[in-house]
N, C-alpha and C positions, 0 to 999 in steps of 0.2 A: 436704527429704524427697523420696524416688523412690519411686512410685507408681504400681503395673500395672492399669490398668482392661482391664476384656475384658466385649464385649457383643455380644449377637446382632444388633445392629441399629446403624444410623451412617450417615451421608449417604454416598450418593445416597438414603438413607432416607428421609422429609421424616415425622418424627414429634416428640410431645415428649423422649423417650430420647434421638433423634439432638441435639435443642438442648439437653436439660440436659448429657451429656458435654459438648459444644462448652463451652457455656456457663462450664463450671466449670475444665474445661483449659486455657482460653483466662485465666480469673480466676487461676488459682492456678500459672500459668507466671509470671505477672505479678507474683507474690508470689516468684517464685525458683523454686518447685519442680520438679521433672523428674515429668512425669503423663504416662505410655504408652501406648498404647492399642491391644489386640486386637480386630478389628475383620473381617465379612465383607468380601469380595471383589462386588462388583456388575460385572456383565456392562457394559462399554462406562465404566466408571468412571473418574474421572482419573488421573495417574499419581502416583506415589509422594508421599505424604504426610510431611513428618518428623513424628516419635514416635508414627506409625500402622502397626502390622504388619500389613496386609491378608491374611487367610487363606480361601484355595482353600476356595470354598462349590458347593453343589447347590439347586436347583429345589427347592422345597416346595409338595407339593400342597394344592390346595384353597385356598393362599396366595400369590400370583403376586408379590407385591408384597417378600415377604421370601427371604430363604436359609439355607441348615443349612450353617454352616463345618464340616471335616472334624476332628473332635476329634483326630486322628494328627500332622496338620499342625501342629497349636497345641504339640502335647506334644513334639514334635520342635525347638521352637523352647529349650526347657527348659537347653540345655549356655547357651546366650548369654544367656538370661534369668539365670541365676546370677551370671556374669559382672558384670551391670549393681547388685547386692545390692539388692534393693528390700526397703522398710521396710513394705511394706503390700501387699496383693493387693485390690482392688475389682471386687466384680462387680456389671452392670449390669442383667443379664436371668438371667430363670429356665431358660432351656433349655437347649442344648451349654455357651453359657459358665460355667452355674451349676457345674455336675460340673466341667468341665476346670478351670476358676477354682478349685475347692477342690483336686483334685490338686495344679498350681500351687504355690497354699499351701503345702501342707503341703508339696511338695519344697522350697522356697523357706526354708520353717521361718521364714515370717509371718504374722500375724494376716490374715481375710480379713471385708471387711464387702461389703453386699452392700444395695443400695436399692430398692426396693418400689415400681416408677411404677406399675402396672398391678392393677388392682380387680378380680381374676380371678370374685370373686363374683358381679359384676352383668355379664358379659363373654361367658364360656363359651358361655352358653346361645343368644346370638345367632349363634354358628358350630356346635354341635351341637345344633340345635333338636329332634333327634329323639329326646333323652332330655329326662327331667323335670328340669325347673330346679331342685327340691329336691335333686336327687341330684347335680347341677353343682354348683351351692353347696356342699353339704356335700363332695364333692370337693375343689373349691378350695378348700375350708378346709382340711382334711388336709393338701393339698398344699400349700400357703402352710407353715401352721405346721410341717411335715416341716424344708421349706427353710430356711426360717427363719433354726428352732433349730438350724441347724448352722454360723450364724455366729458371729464374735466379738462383732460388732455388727452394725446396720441402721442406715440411714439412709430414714426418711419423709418426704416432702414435707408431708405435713398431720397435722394432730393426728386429726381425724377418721380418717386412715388408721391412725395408730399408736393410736388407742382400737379400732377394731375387730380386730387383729392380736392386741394384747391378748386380747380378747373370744376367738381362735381358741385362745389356748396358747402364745402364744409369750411365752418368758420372757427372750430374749439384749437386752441396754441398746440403747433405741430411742431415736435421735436425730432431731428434728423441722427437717428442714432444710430448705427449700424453693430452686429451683432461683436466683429471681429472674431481672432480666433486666437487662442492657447497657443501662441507657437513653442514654445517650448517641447510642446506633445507633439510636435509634428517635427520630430528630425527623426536618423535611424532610417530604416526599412531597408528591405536586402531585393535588389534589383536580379541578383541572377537565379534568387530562389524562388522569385516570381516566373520568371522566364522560362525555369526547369521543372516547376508546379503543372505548367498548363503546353510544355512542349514548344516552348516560341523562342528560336535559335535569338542566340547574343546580338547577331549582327541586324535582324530581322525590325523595320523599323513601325515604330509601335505608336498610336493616337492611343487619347483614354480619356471616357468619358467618366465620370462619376456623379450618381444622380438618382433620384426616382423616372425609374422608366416608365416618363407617366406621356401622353400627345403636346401638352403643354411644353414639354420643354423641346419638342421641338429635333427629336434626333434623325427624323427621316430626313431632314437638309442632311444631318449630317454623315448620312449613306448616301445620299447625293452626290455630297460635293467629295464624299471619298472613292466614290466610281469617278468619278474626273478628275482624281487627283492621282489614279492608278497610272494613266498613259503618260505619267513620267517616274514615278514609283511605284515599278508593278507587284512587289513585294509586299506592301503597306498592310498592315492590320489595324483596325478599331479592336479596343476590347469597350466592354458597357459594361459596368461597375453598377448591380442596381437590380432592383426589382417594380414591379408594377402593372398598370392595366394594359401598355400600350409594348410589354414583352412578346406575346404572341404575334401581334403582326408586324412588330419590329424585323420576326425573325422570317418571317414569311414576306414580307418585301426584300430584307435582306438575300432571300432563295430566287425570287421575282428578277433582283438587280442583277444577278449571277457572283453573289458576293458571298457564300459559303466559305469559303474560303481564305476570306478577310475582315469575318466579324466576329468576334468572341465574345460570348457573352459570359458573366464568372457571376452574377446575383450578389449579394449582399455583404460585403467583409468586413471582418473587425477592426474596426478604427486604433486600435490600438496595436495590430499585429499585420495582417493581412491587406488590408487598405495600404497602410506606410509600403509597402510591399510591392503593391500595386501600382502608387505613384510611383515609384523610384525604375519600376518597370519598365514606365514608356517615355517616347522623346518629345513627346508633344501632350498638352492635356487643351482638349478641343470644346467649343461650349460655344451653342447659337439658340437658348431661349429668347422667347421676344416676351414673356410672361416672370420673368425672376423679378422680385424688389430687394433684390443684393446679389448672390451668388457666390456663398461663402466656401463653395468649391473651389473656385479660379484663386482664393488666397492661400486654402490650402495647397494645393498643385504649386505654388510659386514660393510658400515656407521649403517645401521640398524641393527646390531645385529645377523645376519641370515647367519649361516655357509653356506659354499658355497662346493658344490662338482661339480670339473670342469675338464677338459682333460686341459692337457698344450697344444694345437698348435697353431700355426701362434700369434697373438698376445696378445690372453687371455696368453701365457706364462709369459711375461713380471709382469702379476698382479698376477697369479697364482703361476709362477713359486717357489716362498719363500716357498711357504707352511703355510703363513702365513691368519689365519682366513678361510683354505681351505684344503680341503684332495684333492686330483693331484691321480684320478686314470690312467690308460692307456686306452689308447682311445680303449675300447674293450667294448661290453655291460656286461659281464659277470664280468668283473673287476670291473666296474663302479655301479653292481646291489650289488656287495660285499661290496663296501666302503657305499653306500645307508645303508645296514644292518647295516653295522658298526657303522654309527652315530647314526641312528636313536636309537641303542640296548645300546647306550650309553653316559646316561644324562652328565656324566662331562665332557665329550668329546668337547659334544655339548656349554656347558657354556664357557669353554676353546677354542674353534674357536670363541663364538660370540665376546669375550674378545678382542681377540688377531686380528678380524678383524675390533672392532671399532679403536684400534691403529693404527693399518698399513694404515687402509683408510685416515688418515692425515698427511701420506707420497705424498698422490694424491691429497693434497688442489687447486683446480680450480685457484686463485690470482698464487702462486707460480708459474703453468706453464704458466698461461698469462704471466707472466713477463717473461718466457724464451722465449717465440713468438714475443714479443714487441724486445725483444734483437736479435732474430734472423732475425726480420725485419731488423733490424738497420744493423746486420753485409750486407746486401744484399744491402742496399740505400748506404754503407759505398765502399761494392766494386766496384759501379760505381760511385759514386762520393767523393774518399777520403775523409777525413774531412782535415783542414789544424793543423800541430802544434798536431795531434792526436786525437785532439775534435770533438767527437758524438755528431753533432750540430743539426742532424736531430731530438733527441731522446728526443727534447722538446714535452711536451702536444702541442693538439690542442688549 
């Protein structure tokens, strides 16, 4: 199967969108296929990528961290993109690529599905806080279901995302597919050369978030609930794993809480050296978004061994939900600074989630749900152009 993905966003990125494309191109090359990929241009970026078309982007204000590709550029691309017959057009993000992605299509004269990482409902309001959050939501709702409905299909990572999308209007076949992860890639990391990198004694007990430190996800609960989690471990550290908009007054409430002293911030590390490193680090990996449609963090923390204490909402429920390799406090600080106590006050507790989250994590093997995407492609190329005699004639390799 050959398969054009285009999205607004891709590494030098460092988001979930940027790991689930990787994730699933890397899975389903591995399966045979040919997966494409339209992708901005970053200032200072590496050089040429195979099956990456880098396109000529611009500055985005208010947003330093992303780019607007030039839709002229992409559509210009359109005489060679014919050339290569692709069986499917996949869009990754709702912006330049959503519109150019459907032109695409429709020149291409193939089905376009199109995946839903981003919970625009609970999102908006925290970058235009100067209108009313009623009228954001109800916005993103319109706009969600607009886009939607003008796929052939969708792809959700959670059910909770595809029960609410429902709830908007949208009626095009929603597929429940979540990104999973490589485990494989995620063993190794060296806990005391974490520990000696940034000065935080062996014994010294360690929370760890891993994230875009963006308002969205929600970390000032989680200086909250770790000032009330102090007056039984008054030792306790967060470190924040991360970069983004909502770093500066993370660190400035952080000073506010009188929590200098208990919050380490370390920015962005290499997933392949320093991350591993960083999980293996601390005793706890902590996570209270009310905005994620998956949280492929809390899978990786638990490939590594590192109990996870997380709220169930929106689509961390789905991994969290079991209880499995995780304590599921209630989304309250007070509740969540209690089950913090709880683990940290008890070492077999702590052995028993790491246990029981290296198992569960190879329920999310990466291969496994490529292969339900590659299938879910096919039912989609299969409902506009039946196969004859009932053969999936499309669902050859490239």
């Amino acid at each position: 199967m050959k398969v054009l993905m285009i999205s607004d966003v891709y590494f030098p990125r460092v988001n979930g969108v940027s790991t689930s494309i990787q994730t699933f191109r890397q899975e389903l090359s591995g399966l045979g296929h040919q997966i494409d990929l339209i992708a901005p241009a970053y200032p200072g970026a590496a050089a040429r990528e195979p099956g990456i078309e880098r396109i000529p982007s611009r500055f985005v204000p208010f947003d330093p961290e992303d780019r607007m590709m030039r839709a002229g550029d992409i559509r210009a691309l359109l005489p060679r993109l014919r050339e290569t017959r692709y069986d499917l057009v996949h869009i990754q993000t709702p912006f330049v690529a959503h519109y150019v992605g459907i032109d695409i299509a429709e020149a291409l004269d193939v089905p376009r599905v199109e995946t839903y990482h981003t919970f625009f409902e609970e999102y908006l309001f925290h970058y235009v806080p100067l209108l009313p959050k009623g009228f954001l939501r109800g916005l993103s709702r319109r706009f969600s279901r607009t886009q939607c409905n003008r796929m052939d299909a969708l792809v959700v990572p959670s059910s909770a995302m595809r029960d609410k999308l429902a709830g908007y209007g949208v009626t095009v076949p929603m597929h429940v597919i979540p990104t999973g992860i490589p485990v494989a890639q995620f063993s190794g990391g060296d806990r005391a050369a974490f520990r000696q990198r940034h000065g935080i004694p062996a014994d010294r007990p360690v929370l760890l978030f891993v994230g875009r430190v963006a308002h969205e996800k929600n970390i000032d609960f989680l200086l909250r609930a770790l000032r009330a989690a102090l007056a039984d471990v008054p030792d306790l550290l967060l470190v924040i794993a991360g970069e983004g908009p909502a770093l500066e007054p993370l660190k400035r409430m952080a000073a506010q809480l009188g929590l200098r002293e208990h919050v380490l911030f370390v920015g962005y590390l290499d997933r392949s050296s320093t991350l591993l490193d960083c999980y293996r680090g601390a005793d706890a990996f902590v996570f209270a978004s009310r905005t994620e449609t998956q949280g492929l963090v809390l899978l990786e923390a638990m490939a590594l061994g590192v109990p996870v204490i997380s709220t169930a909402v929106m689509g961390t429920r789905d991994v969290v939900g079991p209880g499995r390799g995780a304590l599921v406090p209630q989304d309250d600080e007070a509740d969540f600074a209690a089950h913090i106590v709880l683990l940290l006050k008890n070492p077999g507790l702590q052995a028993r989630l790491a246990e029981e989250g290296r198992v569960y994590v190879r329920e999310w093997q990466a291969g496994a749900l490529a292969e339900r995407l590659a299938s879910a492609w096919q039912d989609v190329i299969d409902s506009r152009h039946p196969p004859e005699n009932g053969a999936r004639l499309s669902m050859r390799a490239a």
